[in-house]
N, C-alpha and C positions, 0 to 999 in steps of 0.2 A: 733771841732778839738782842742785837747790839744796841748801843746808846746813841749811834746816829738813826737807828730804825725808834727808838722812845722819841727821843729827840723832833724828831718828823711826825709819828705818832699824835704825842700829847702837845703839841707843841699846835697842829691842827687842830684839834680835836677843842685846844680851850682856843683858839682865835673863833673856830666855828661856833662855840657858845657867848662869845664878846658882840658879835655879829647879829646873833639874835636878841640877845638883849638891845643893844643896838634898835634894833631894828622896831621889838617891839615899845621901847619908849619912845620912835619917833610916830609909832601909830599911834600911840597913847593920847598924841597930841593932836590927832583929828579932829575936825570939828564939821557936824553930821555928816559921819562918814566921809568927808574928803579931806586928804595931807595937800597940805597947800604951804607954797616958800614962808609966807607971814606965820603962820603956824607956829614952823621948825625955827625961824630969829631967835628964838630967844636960849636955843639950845644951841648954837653958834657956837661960842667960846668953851663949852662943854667937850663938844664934838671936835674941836680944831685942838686940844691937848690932848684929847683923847687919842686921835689920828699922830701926832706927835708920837706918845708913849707905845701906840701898834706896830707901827711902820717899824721898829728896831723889832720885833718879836719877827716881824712877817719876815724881814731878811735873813734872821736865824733859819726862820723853818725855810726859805729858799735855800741857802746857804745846805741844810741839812739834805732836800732833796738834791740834789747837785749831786751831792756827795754819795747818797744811793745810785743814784743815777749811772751815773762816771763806775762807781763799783757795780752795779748788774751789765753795764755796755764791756766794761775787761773782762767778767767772767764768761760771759756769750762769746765775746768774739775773740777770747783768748786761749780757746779751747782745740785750737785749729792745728 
């Protein structure tokens, strides 16, 4: 395993655990049983630097699949 295959890897792996959490303190904020927009207000500013601070990780790991990508499509079709 090279370091763009980590890279893509773990790079997924903790956006995919950012996501759940995520996800589960916007449930958290339910109120019987339903997430409604008045709810989540107050997690706003929370959520909008947090989207900030992801958005540069997410381009990494695009950035890294690309670059798997582009190298599995040369070795397929360079083989001719």
């Amino acid at each position: 395993m090279d370091i763009w295959q980590k890279i893509f890897l773990y790079l997924g792996a903790g956006l995919g655990a950012v996501m759940l959490i995520v996800a589960m303190i916007a449930l958290g904020t339910a109120e019987n049983g339903q997430l409604s927009v008045e709810g989540l207000q107050h997690l706003s500013g929370q959520m909008t630097s947090l989207y900030e601070v992801v958005r540069w990780f997410v381009y990494l790991w695009l950035i890294s699949g690309i670059v798997l990508l582009v190298r599995f499509l040369m070795r397929v079709f360079g083989r001719r």
